[in-house]
N, C-alpha and C positions, 0 to 999 in steps of 0.2 A: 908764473904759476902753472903748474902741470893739468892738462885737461884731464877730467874726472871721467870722463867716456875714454874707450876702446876707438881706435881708429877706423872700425868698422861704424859704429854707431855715429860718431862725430860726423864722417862722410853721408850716414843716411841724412841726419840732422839735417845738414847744409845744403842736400841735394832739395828739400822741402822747400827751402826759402825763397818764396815769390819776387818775382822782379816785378811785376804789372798787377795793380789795383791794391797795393799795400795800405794798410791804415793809413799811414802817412799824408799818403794820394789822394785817396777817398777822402780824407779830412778836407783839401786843400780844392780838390771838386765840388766837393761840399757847398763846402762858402763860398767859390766863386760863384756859383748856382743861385745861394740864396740873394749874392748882391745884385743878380740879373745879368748874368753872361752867358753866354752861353760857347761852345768849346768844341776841340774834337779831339779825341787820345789816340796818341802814338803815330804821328804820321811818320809814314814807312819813307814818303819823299824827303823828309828834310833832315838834315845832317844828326844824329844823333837818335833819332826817333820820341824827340820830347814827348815827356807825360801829358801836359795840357799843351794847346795849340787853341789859340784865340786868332784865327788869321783875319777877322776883320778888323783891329785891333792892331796886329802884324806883332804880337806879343805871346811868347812862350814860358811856362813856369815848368821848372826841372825838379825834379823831388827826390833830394838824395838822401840816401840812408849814409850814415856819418860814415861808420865802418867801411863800407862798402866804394865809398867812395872818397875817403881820405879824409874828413874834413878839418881842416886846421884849427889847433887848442883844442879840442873838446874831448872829452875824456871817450867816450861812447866810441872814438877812434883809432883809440889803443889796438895796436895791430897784435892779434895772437901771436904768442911765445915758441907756440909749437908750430911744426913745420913751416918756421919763419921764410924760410926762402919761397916755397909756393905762394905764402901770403903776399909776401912783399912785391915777388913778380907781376900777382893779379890785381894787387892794390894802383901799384905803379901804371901798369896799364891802363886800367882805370882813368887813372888821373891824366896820363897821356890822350885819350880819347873823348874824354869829356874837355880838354882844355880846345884839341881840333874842332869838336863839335860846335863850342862855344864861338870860336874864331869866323864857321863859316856861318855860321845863321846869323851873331854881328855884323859881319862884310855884306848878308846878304839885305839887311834890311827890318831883320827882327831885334826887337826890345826884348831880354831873357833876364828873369828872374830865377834865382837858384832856394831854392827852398828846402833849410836842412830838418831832417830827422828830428832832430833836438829841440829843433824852431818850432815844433809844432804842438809840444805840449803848453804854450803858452797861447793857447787861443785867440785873446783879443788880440795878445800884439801881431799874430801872424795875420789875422782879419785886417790891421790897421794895417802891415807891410802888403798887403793883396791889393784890398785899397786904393792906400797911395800907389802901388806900380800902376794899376789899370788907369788910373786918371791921370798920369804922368805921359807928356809930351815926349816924345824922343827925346829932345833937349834938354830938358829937367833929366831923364832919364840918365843920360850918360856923367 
């Protein structure tokens, strides 16, 4: 399907789009708050710069926007048609970075929780998957 904006507008469009405190996020801070957590966002120290950071806990929750970050089956991640080659480099990379990210905070000791875009218009069961991760053992975890 051809985009209904000018390559100028599409560009401003995109240049808007928040990476830090998205609905998303804030839904997902939310609840962990209300279940009694408490958290710290975006440490600059650890591999990736996770959204929430639980370190007493040693438990990270990542909050990806589907699109943005590839996420497999779901419709929401349908890569644009137009200027498929930029998409697809940025997408890719993406997924290259977030897979390192995930490998070192694993190796390092953290429990991570990936939390999609999609997953969170479903309130309770996102509460139930927060939930169960926080009360989950490393063990259980993996």
């Amino acid at each position: 399907m051809a985009d209904v904006f000018t390559p100028e507008k599409r560009s401003a469009i995109m240049a808007r789009v928040k990476n830090r405190n998205t609905k998303p996020e804030i839904l997902v801070r939310s609840m962990l708050h209300a279940l009694g957590y408490r958290f710290r966002l975006h440490r600059k120290d650890l591999p990736g710069t996770p959204d929430v950071v639980l370190p007493r806990h040693r438990k990270v929750v990542l909050v990806h926007g589907c699109l943005w970050h590839g996420h497999p089956g779901c419709r929401r991640a349908a890569r644009p048609t137009t200027n498929a080659e930029f998409w697809n480099r940025k997408i890719d990379a993406n997924l290259r970075r977030d897979a390192e990210a995930l490998k070192k905070l694993t190796s390092a000791g953290w429990q991570v929780l990936t939390v999609w875009e999609c997953q969170t218009r479903n309130q309770d069961t996102l509460r139930g998957r927060l939930q169960q991760f926080m009360q989950s053992t490393k063990e259980q975890a993996e």
